[in-house]
N, C-alpha and C positions, 0 to 999 in steps of 0.2 A: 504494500500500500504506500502509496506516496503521498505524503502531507505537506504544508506549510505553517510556517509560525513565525509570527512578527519578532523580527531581530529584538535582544532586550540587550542592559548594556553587558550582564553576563556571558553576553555571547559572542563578545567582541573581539576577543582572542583568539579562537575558534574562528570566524570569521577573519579575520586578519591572517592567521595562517593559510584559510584555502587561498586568498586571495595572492599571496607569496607563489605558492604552487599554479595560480592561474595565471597570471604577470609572469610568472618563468616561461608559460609556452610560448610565448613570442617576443622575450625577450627582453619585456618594458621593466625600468626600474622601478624598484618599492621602497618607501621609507616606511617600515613600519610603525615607527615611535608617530609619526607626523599620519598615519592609516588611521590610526588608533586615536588620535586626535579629532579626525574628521567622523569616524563614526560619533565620537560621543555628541560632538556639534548637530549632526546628521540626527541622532535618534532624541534629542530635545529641541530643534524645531521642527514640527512635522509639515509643514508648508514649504521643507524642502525635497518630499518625496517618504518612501516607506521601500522595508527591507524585508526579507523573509529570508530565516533558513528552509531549505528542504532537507525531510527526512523519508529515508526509502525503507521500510519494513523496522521502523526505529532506530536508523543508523541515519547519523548527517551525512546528507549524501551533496549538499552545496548551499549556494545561496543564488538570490535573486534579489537584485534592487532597481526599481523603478526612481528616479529625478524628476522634476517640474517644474517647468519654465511656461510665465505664461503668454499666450500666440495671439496677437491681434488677427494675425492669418486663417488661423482654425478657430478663432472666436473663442478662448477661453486659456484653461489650461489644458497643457499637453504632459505627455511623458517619455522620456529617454532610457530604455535597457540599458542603464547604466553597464549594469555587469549581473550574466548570467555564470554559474559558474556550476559544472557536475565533476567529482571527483573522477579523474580515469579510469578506477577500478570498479562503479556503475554505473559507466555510460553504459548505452546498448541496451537500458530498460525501462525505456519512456520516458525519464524523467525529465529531459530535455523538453520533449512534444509537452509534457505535462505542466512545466512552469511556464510555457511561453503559452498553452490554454487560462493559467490562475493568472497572469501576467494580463490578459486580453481582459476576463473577466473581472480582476480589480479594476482595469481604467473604466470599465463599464460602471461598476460599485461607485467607482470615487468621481462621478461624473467629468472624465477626461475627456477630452475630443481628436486625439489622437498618440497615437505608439511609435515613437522612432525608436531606431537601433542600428548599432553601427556592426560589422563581421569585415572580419580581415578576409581578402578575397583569396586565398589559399584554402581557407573553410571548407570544402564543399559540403562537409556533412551537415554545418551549421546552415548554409545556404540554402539548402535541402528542407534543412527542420523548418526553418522561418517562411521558405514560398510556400510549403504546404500549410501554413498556418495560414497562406492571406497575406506575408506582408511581400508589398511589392517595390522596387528601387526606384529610388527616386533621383530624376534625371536632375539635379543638381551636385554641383563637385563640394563636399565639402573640403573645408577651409581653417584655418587656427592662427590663432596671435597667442602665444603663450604668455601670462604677466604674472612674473612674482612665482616660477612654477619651483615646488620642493626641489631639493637638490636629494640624489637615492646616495 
């Protein structure tokens, strides 16, 4: 059975390591001490978004967190896949297809008007999981000004 549960700040260590292990597949540096700082920011203003870990058969099996920014373009607030994240050792049993179903149905819950998310285009598995969910590419190039970013 595959669940979710609102991140609490108990969980933030745990979460901080899978996320060490997600940031290693491609590479990207982690500050954990400066991780661990933004969760707690992150889970005491909730008007910047909500976390969940998931669990598969009572084992953490990852997390998911949705971000919020709000879109004069979509007419309200929106949300950004921040970071999906399944442990290696259970991908391959839904859990993926399953948060990005509880992902779809919280922006429904939390009256969002739309789901962005970003996949490294190497992904194909992940690209796979997301067009069969519905989501579709969107014909603009993103872009970045980094200010003030952590140093790993």
């Amino acid at each position: 059975m595959i669940t979710f549960h609102p991140i609490q700040k108990t969980d933030i260590p745990d979460v901080v390591r899978m996320m060490v292990d997600f940031y290693a597949i491609d590479g990207y540096p982690i500050d954990t001490g400066h991780s661990t700082q933004l969760w707690a920011h992150f889970l005491e203003n909730p008007d910047t978004g909500r976390g969940w870990t998931i669990s598969y058969n009572g084992i953490t099996a990852g997390y998911l967190v949705l971000t919020f920014v709000f879109s004069f373009e979509y007419g309200g607030t929106i949300a950004f896949v921040d970071e999906l994240y399944v442990k290696e050792v259970l991908r391959g049993h839904g859990i993926g297809k399953a948060a990005i179903s509880f992902a779809q149905q919280a922006a429904v819950d939390l009256n969002l008007r739309m789901l962005y998310l970003e996949v490294e285009p190497h992904n194909d598995v992940a690209i796979r999981l997301y067009q069969n969910a519905g989501f579709t590419e969107h014909k603009r190039a993103s872009m970045r000004f980094p200010i003030n970013t952590p140093s790993s």
